[in-house]
C-alpha positions as CSV (number, residue, x, y, z in Angstrom):
1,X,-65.0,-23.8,138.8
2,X,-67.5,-21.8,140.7
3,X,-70.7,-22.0,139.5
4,X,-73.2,-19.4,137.9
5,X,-76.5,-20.0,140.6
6,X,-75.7,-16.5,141.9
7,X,-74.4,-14.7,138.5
8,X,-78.0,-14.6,137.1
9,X,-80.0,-13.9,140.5
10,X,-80.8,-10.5,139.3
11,X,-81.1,-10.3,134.9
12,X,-83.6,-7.5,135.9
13,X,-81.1,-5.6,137.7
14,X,-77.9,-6.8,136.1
15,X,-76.3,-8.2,139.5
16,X,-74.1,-10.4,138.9
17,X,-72.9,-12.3,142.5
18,X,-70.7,-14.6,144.5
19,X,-72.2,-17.8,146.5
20,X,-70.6,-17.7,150.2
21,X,-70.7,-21.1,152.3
22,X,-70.0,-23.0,155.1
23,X,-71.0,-20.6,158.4
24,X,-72.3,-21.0,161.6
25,X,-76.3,-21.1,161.9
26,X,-77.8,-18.2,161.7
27,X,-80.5,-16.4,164.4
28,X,-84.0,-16.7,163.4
29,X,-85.2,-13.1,162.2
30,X,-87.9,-11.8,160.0
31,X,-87.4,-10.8,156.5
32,X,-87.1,-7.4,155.7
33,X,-89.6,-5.7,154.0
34,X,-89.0,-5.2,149.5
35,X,-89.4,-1.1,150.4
36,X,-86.8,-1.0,153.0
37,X,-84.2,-3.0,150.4
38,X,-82.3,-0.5,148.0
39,X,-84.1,-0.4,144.6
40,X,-82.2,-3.2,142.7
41,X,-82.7,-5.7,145.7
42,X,-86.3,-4.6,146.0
43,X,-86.9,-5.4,141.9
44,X,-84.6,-8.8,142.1
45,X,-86.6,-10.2,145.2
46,X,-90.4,-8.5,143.0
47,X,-88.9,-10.3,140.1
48,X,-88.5,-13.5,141.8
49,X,-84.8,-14.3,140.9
50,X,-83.6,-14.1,145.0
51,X,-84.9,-14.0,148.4
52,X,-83.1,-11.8,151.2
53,X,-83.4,-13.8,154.4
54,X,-82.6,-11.3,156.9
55,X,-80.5,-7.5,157.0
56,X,-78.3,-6.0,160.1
57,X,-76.5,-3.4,160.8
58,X,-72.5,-3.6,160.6
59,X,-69.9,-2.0,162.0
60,X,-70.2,1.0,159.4
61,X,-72.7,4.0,160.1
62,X,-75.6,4.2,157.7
63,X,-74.0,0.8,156.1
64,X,-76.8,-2.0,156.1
65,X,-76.2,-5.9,155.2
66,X,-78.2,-8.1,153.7
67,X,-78.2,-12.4,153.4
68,X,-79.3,-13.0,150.0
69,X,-80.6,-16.9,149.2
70,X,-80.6,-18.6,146.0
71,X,-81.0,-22.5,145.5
72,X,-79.6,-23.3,148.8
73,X,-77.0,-21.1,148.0
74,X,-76.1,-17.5,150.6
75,X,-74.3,-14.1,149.6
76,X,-73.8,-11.2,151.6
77,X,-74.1,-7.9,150.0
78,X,-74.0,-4.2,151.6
79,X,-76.0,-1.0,150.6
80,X,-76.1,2.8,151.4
81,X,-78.7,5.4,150.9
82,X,-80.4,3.3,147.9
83,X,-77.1,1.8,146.8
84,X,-75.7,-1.7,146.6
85,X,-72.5,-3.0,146.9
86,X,-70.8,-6.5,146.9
87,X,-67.4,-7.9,148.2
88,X,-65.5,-7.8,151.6
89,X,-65.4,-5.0,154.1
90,X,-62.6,-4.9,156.1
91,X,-62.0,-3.0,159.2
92,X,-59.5,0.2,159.7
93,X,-57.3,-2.7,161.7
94,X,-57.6,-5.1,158.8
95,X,-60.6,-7.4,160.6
96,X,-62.7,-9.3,158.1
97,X,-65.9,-7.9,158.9
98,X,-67.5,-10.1,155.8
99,X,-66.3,-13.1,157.5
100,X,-67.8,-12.0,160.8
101,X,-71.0,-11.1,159.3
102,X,-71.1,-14.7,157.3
103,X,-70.7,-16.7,160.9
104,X,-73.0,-14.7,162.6
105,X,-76.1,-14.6,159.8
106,X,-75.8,-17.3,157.0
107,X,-76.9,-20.6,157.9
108,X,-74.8,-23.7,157.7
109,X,-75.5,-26.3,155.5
110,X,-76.7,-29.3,156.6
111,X,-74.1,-31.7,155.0
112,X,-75.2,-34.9,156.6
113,X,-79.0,-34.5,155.5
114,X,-77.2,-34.3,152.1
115,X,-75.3,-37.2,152.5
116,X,-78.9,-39.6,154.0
117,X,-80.3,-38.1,150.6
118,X,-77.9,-39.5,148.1
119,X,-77.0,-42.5,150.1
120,X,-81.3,-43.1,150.1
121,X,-81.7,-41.7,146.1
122,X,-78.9,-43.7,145.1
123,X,-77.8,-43.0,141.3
124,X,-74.3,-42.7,142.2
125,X,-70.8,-44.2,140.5
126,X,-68.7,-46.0,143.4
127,X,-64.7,-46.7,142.8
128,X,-63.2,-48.5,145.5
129,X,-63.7,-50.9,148.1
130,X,-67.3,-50.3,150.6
131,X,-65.5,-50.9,153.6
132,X,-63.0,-48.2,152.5
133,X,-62.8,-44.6,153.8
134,X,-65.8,-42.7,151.8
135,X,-65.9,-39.2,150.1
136,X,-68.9,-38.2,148.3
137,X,-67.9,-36.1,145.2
138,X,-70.0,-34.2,143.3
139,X,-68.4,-33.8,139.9
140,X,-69.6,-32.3,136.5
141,X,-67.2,-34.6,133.6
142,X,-66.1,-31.7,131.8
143,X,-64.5,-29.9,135.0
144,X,-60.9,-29.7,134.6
145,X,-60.6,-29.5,138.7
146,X,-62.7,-33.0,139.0
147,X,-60.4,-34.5,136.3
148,X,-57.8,-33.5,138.5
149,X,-59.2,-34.9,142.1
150,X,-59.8,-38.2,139.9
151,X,-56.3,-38.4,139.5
152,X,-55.1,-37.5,143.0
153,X,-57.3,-39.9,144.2
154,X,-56.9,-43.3,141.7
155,X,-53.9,-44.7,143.2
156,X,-55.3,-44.6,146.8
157,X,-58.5,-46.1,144.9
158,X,-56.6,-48.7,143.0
159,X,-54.5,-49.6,146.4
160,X,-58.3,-50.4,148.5
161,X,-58.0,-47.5,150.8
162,X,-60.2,-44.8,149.3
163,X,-64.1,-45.4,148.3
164,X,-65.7,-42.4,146.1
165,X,-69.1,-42.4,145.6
166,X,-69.2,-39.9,142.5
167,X,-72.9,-37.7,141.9
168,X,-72.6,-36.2,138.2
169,X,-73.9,-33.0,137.5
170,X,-74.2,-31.1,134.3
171,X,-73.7,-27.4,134.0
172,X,-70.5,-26.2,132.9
173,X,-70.8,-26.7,129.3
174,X,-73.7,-27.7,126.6
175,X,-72.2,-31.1,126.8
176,X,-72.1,-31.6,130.5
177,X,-75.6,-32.6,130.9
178,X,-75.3,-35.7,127.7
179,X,-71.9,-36.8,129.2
180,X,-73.1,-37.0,132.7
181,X,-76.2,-39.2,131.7
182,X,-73.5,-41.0,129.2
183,X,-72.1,-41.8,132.4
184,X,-74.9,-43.2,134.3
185,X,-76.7,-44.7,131.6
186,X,-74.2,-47.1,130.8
187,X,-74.1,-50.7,131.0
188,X,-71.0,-50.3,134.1
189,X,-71.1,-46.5,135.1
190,X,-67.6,-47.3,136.8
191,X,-66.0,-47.9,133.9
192,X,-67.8,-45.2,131.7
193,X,-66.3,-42.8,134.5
194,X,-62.6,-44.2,133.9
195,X,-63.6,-43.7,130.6
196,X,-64.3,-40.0,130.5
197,X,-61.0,-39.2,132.8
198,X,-58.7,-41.3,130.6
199,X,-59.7,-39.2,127.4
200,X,-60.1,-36.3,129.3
201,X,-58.9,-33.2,127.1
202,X,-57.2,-30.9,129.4
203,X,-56.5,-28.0,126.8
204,X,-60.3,-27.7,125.6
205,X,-61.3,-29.2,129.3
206,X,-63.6,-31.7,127.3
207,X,-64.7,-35.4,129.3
208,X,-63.0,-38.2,126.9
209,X,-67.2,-40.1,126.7
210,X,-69.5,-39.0,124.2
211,X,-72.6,-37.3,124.8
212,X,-75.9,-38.3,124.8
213,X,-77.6,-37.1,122.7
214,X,-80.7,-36.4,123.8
215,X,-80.7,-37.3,127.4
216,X,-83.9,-38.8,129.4
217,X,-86.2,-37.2,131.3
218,X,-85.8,-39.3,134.2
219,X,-81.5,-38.9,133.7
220,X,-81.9,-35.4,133.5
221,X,-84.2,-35.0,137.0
222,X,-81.5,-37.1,138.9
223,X,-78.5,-34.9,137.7
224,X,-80.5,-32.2,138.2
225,X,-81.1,-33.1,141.5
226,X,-77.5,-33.9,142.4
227,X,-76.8,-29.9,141.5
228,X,-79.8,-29.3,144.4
229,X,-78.1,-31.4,146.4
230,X,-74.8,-30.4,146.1
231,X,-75.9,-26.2,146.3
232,X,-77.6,-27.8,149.8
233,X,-74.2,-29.3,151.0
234,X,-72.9,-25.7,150.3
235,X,-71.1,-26.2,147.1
236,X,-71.0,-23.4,144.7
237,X,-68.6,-25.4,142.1
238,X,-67.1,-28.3,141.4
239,X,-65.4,-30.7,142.6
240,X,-67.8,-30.6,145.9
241,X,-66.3,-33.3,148.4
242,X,-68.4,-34.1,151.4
243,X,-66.6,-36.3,154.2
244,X,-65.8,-37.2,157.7
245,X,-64.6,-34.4,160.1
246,X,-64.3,-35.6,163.6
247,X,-67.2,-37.4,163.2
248,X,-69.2,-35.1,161.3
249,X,-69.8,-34.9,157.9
250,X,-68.3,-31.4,156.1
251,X,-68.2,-30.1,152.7
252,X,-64.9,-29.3,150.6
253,X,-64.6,-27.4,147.4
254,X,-62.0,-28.1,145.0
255,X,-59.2,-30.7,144.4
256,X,-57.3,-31.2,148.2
257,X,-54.2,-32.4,147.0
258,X,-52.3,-36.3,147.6
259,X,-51.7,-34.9,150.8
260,X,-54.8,-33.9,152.1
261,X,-56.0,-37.3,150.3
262,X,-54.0,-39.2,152.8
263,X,-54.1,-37.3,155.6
264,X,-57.9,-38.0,155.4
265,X,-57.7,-41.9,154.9
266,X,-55.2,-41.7,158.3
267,X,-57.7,-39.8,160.7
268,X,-60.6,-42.2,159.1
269,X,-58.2,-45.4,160.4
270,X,-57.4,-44.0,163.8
């Protein structure tokens, strides 16, 4: 489920936009100027609901790009003689231009810093063994996708060959926020996960723990930061797995699969 950080960037305008991730890291550049943006980037960025990094030119005459930044998060948009435009631009020989354009100018999210923070914050629910191979999930309790990773994942869990080091979030629903501090509030926050996967409603997509009520403060700061952190790591939805690539840590969006599950625990043994 993606999430709705880039849906509300621009109320004023009515933009409603797309978060685009992992890329290589972009060239340093100074920000363009609010009267050289077309008239509904120039009131979003006024209004305070996005910052555009840095514009180019693209392969298009009089077509101009723009890097849009929101919570971490990056989108690239297009405009033309005071219009704006969203989605990918492909080239008359079918090149991805967008894709191009997302190397070259959005930065790449620094995944490791991500993973220092919530290994140093702490807050998190582990299942399986520590000297197991890792992956760092962030998970709201009422995703249907998470539910799903959670059971992709238990049996290499239950077998001591996976450890998952789950950060709850809360957005996708009013209860999201209560059942993720449900979670963490609880006397074992292992089992109060377990809990809210083996109830787990699939046809309303409801977590099987009740809600808090009326969460904490301090609760709501740390799941609050875990959605930060997670928007850092580049993910714009959930589940966002963060885990050993060739000896660098990478960000993952969305249940893998058994396979991928495995193939993962085999390049972390060899």
């Amino acid at each position: 489920m993606t999430t709705a950080v880039f849906k509300r960037l621009a109320a004023l305008a009515g933009v409603g936009l797309l978060a685009t991730t992992i890329a290589a890291s972009a060239q340093p550049t100074k920000k363009p100027v609010a009267s050289d943006l077309p008239p509904v980037l120039a009131k979003a960025v006024k209004n305070g609901s996005i910052e555009v990094t840095r514009q180019f030119k693209t392969d298009v005459p009089g077509v101009t790009g723009y890097v849009l930044q929101k919570g971490g998060q990056h989108q690239i948009v297009y405009g033309e003689k005071g219009y704006l435009f969203m989605g990918q631009l492909v080239s008359p020989s079918g090149e991805n231009l967008s894709a191009q354009y997302t190397d070259k100018y959005v930065p790449k999210p620094d995944v490791a810093k991500v993973v220092a923070e919530l290994k140093k914050t702490g807050h998190l629910v582990q299942q399986g063994p520590s000297d197991a191979p890792v992956i760092y999930v962030f998970a709201d309790p009422n995703c249907i996708y998470c539910h799903r990773f959670y059971q992709q994942a238990e049996p290499l869990v239950k077998a001591g060959k996976l450890q998952l080091q789950w950060a709850m979030v809360g957005f996708l629903k009013e209860s999201s926020m209560g059942r993720a501090a449900a979670i963490l509030s609880a006397k074992d926050p292992g089992k109060a996960l377990v809990e809210n996967e083996n109830g787990f409603d699939e046809d309303t997509e409801d977590g099987g723990i009740k809600p808090v009520d009326s969460p904490s403060d301090k609760l709501k700061d740390i799941i609050n930061v875990h959605y930060k952190q997670m928007s850092a790591a580049g993910g714009t939805g959930t589940p966002t797995l963060l885990y050993k690539h060739d000896g660098h840590w990478a960000a993952k969006i969305g249940a893998p699969g058994k396979a991928w599950l495995k193939q993962y625990i085999d390049n972390q043994g060899s």
